[in-house]
VMD Tcl script that builds the backbone (N, CA, C; Angstrom):
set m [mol new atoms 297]
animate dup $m
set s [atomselect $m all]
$s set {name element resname resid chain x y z} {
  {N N UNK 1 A 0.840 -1.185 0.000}
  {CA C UNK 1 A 0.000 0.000 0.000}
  {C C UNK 1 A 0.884 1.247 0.000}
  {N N UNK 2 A -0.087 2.087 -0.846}
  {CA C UNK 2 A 1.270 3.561 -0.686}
  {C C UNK 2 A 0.776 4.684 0.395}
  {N N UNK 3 A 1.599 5.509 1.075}
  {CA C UNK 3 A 1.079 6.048 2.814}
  {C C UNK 3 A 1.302 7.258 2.010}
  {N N UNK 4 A 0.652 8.353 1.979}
  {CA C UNK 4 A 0.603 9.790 1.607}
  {C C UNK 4 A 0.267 10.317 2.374}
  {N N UNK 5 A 1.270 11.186 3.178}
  {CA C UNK 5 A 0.221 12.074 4.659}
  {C C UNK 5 A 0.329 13.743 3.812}
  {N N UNK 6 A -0.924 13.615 4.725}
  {CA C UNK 6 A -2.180 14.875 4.525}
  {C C UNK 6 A -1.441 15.815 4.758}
  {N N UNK 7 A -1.652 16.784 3.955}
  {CA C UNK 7 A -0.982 18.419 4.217}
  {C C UNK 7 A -0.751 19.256 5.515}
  {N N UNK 8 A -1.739 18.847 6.004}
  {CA C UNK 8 A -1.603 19.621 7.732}
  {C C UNK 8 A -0.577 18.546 8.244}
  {N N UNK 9 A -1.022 17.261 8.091}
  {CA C UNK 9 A 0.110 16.314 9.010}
  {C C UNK 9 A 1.537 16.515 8.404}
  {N N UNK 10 A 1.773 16.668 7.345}
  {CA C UNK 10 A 3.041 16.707 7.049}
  {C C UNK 10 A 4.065 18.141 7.551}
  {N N UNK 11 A 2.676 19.373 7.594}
  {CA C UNK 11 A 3.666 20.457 8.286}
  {C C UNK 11 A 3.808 20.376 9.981}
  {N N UNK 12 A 3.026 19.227 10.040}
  {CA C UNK 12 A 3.205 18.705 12.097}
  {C C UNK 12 A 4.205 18.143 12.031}
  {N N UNK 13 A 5.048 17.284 11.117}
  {CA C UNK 13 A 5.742 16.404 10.930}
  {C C UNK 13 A 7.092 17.134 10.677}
  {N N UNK 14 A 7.001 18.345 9.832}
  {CA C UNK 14 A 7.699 19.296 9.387}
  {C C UNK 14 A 8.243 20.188 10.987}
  {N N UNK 15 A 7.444 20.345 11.587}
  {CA C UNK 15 A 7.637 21.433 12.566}
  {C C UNK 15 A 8.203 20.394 14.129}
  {N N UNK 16 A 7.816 19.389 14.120}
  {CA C UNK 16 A 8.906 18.203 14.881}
  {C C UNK 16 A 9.974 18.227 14.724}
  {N N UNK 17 A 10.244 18.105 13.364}
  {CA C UNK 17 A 11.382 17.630 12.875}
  {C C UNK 17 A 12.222 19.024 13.517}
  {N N UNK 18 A 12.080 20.471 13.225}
  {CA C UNK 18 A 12.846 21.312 13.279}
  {C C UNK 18 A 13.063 21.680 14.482}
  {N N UNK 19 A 11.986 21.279 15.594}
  {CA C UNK 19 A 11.814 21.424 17.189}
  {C C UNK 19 A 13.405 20.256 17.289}
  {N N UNK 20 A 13.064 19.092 17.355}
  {CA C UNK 20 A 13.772 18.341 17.202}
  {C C UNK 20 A 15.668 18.839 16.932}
  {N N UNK 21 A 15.812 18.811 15.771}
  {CA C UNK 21 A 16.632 19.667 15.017}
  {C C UNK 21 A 17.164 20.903 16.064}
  {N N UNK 22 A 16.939 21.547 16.767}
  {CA C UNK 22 A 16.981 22.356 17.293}
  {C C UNK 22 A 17.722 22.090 18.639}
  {N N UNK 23 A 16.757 21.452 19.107}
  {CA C UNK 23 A 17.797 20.599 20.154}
  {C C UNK 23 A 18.744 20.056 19.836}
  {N N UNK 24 A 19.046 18.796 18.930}
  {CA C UNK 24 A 20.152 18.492 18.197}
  {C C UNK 24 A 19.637 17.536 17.478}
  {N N UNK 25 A 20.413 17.814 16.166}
  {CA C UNK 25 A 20.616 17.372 15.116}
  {C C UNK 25 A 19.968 16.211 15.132}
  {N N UNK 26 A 21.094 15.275 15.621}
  {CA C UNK 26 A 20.923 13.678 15.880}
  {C C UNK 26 A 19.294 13.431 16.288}
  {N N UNK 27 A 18.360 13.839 16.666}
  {CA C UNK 27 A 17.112 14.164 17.088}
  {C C UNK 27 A 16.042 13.825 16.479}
  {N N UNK 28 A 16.680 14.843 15.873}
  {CA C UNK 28 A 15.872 15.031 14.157}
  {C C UNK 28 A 16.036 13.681 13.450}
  {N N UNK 29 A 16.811 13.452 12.950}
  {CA C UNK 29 A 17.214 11.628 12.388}
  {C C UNK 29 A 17.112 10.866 12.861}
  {N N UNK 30 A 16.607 10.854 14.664}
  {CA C UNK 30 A 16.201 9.871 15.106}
  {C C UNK 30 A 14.852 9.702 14.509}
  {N N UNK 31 A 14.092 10.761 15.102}
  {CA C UNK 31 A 12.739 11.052 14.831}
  {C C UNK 31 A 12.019 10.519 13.482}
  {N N UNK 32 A 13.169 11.501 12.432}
  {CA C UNK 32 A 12.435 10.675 10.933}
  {C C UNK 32 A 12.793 9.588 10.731}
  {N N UNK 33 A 13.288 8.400 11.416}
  {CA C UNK 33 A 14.053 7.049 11.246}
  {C C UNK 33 A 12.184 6.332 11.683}
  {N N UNK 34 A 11.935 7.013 13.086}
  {CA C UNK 34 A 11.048 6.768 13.718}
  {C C UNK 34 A 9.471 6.669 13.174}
  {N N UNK 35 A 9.550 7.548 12.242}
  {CA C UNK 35 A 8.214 8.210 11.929}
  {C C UNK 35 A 8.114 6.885 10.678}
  {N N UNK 36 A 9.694 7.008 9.757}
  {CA C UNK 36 A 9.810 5.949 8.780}
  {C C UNK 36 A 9.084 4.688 9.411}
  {N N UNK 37 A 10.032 4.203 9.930}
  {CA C UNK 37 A 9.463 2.839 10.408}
  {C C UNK 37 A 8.046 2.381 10.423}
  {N N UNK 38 A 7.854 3.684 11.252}
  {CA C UNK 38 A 6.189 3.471 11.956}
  {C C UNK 38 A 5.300 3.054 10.597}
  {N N UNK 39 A 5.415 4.214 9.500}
  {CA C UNK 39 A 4.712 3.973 8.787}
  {C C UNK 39 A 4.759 3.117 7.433}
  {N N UNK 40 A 6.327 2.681 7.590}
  {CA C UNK 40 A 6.413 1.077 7.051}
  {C C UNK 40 A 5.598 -0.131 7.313}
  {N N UNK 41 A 5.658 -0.371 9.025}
  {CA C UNK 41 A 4.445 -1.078 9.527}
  {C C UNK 41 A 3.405 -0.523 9.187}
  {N N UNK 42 A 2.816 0.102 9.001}
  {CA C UNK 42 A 1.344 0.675 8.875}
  {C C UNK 42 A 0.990 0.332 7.079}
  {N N UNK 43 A 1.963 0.379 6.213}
  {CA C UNK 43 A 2.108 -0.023 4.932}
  {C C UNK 43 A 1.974 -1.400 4.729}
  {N N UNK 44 A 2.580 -2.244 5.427}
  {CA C UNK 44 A 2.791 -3.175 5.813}
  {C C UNK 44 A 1.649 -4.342 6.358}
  {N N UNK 45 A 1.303 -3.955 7.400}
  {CA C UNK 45 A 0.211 -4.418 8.750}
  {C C UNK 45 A -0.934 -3.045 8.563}
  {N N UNK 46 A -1.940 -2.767 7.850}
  {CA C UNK 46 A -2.733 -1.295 8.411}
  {C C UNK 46 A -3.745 -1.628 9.270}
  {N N UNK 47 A -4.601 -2.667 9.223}
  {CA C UNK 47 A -5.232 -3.070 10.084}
  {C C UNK 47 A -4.648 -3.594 11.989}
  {N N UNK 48 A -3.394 -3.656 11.704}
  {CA C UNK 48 A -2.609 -3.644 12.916}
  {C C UNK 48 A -3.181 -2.978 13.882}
  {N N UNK 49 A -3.252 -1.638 13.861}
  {CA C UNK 49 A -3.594 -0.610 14.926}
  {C C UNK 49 A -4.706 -0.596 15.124}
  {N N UNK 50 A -5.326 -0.096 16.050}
  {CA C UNK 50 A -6.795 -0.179 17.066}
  {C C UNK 50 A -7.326 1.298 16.104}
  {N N UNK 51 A -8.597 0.970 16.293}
  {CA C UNK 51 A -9.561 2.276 15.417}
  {C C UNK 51 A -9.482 2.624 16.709}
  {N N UNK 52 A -9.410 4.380 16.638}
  {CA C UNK 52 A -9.664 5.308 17.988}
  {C C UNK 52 A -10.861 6.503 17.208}
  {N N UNK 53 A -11.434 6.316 16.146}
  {CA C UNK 53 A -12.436 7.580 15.884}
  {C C UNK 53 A -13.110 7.165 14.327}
  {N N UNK 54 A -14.168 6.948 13.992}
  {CA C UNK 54 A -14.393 6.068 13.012}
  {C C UNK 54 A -13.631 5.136 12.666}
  {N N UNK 55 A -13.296 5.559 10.793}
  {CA C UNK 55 A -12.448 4.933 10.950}
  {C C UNK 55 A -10.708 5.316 10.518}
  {N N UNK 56 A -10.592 5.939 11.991}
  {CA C UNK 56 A -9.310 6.252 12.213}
  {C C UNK 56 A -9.007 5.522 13.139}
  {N N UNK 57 A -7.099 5.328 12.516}
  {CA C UNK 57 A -6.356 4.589 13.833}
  {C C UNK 57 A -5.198 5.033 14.040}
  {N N UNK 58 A -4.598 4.594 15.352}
  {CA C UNK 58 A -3.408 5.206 15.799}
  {C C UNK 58 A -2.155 4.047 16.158}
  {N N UNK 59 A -1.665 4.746 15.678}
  {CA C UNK 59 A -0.254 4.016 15.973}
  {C C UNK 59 A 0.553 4.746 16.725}
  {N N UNK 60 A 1.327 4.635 17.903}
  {CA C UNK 60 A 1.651 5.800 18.748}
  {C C UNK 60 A 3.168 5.281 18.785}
  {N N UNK 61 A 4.207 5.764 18.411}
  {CA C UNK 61 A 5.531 6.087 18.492}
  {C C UNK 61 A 5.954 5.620 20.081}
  {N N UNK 62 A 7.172 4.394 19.772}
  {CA C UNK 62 A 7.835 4.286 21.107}
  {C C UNK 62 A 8.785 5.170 21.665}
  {N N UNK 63 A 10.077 5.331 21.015}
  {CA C UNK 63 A 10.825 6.726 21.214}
  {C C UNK 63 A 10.934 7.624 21.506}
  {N N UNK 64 A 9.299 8.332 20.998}
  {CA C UNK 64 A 9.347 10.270 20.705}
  {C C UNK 64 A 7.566 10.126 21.232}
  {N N UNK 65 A 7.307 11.334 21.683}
  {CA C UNK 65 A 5.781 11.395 22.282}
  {C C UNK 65 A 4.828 11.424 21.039}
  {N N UNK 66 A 4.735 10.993 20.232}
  {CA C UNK 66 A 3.816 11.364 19.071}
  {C C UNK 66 A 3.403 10.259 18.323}
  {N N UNK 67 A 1.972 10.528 17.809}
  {CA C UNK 67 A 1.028 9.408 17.453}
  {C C UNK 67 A 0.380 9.811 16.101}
  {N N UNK 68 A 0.556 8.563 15.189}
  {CA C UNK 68 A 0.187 8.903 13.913}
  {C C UNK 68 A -0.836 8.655 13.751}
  {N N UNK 69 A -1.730 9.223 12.758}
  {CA C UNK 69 A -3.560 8.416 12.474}
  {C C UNK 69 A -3.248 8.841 11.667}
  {N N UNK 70 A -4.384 7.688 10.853}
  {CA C UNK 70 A -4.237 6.999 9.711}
  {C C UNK 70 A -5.876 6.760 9.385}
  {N N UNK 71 A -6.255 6.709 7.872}
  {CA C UNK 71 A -7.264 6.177 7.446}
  {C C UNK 71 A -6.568 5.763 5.737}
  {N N UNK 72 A -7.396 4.430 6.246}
  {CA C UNK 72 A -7.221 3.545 4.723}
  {C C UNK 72 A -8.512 4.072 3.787}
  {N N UNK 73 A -8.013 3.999 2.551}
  {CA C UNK 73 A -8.512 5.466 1.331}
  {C C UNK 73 A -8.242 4.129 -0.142}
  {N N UNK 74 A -8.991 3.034 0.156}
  {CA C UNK 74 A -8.355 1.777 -1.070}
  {C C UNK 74 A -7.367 1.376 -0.778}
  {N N UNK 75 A -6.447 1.443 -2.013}
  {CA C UNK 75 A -4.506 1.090 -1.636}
  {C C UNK 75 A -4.057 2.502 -1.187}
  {N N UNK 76 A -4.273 3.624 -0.441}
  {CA C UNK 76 A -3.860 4.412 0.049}
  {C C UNK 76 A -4.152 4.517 1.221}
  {N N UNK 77 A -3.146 4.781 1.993}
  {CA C UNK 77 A -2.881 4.894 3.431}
  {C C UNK 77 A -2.613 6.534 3.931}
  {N N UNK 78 A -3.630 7.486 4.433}
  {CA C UNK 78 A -3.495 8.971 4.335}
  {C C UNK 78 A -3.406 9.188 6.104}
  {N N UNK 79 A -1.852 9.674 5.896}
  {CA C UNK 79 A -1.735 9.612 7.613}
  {C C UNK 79 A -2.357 11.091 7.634}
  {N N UNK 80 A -2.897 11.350 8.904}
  {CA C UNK 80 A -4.036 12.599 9.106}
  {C C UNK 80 A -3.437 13.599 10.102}
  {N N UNK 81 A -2.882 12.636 11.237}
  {CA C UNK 81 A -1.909 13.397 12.392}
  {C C UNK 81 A -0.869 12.883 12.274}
  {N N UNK 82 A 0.455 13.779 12.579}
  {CA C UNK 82 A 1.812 13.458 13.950}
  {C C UNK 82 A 1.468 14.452 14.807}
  {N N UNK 83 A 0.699 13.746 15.617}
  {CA C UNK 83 A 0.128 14.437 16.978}
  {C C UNK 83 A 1.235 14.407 18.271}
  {N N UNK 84 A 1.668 15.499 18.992}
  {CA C UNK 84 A 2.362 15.567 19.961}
  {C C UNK 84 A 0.963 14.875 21.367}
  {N N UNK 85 A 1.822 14.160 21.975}
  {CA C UNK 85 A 0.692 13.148 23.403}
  {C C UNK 85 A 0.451 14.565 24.564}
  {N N UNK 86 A 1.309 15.704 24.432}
  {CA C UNK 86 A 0.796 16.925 25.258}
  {C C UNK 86 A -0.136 18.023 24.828}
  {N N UNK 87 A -0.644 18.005 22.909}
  {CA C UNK 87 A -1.383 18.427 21.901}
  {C C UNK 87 A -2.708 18.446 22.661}
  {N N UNK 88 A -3.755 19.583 22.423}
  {CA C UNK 88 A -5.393 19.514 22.985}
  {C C UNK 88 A -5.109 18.078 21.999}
  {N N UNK 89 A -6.295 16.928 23.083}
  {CA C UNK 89 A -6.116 15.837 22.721}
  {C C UNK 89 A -7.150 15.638 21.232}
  {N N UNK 90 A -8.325 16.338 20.775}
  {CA C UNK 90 A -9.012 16.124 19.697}
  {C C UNK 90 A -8.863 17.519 18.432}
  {N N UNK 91 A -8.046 17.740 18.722}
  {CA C UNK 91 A -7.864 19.114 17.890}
  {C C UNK 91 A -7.721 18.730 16.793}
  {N N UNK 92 A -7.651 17.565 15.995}
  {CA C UNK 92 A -7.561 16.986 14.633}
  {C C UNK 92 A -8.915 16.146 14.366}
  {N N UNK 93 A -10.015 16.012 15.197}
  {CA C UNK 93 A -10.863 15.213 14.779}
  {C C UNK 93 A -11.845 15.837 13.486}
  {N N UNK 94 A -11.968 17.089 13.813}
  {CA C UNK 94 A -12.678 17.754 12.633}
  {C C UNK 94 A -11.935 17.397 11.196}
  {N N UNK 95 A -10.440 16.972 11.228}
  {CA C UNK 95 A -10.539 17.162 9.553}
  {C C UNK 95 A -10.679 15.302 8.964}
  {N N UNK 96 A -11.429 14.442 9.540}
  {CA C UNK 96 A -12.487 13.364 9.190}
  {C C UNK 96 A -13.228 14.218 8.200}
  {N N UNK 97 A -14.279 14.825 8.181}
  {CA C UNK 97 A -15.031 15.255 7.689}
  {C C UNK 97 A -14.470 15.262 6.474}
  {N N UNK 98 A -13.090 16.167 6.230}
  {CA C UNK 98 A -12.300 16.580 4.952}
  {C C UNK 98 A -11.778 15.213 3.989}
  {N N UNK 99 A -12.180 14.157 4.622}
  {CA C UNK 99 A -11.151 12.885 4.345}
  {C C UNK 99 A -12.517 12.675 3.218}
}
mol reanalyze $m
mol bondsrecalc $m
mol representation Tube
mol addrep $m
């Protein structure tokens, strides 16, 4: 399956990375090693993860505080969040609707 994350998630993903980055370097490359992986499994296994909101699911990062959702779209996999676990906890549920 091919994973295409959503425009808002990718500038969450974007703005980690540079938080990250910031602190140090090495951080940052952990992080996107992290995010990789995750959503290898999710390419991989998508039904793996538990539905947490229709049908969205989460896969939550061991490493780094942040949790990806995901909705399967056919052979497309459209990650929706890289949600920080200290983030208002539903502040992404409205863009379902957009999916």
């Amino acid at each position: 399956m091919h994973v295409r994350f959503e425009e808002r998630s990718k500038l969450e993903f974007d703005d980690a990375r540079a938080w990250y980055r910031a602190i140090r370097p090495e951080l940052d490359r952990s992080f996107s090693q992290e995010v990789r992986a995750a959503t290898q499994r999710i390419a991989e296994m998508p039904l793996m993860y538990p539905i947490e909101v229709g049908d969205i699911r989460r896969c939550v990062l061991t490493k780094f505080p942040y949790t990806l959702r995901y909705a399967l779209r056919g052979d497309l996999i459209l990650i929706i969040t890289v949600s920080h676990h200290h983030r208002a906890p539903d502040y992404w549920v409205n863009r379902i609707a957009n999916q």
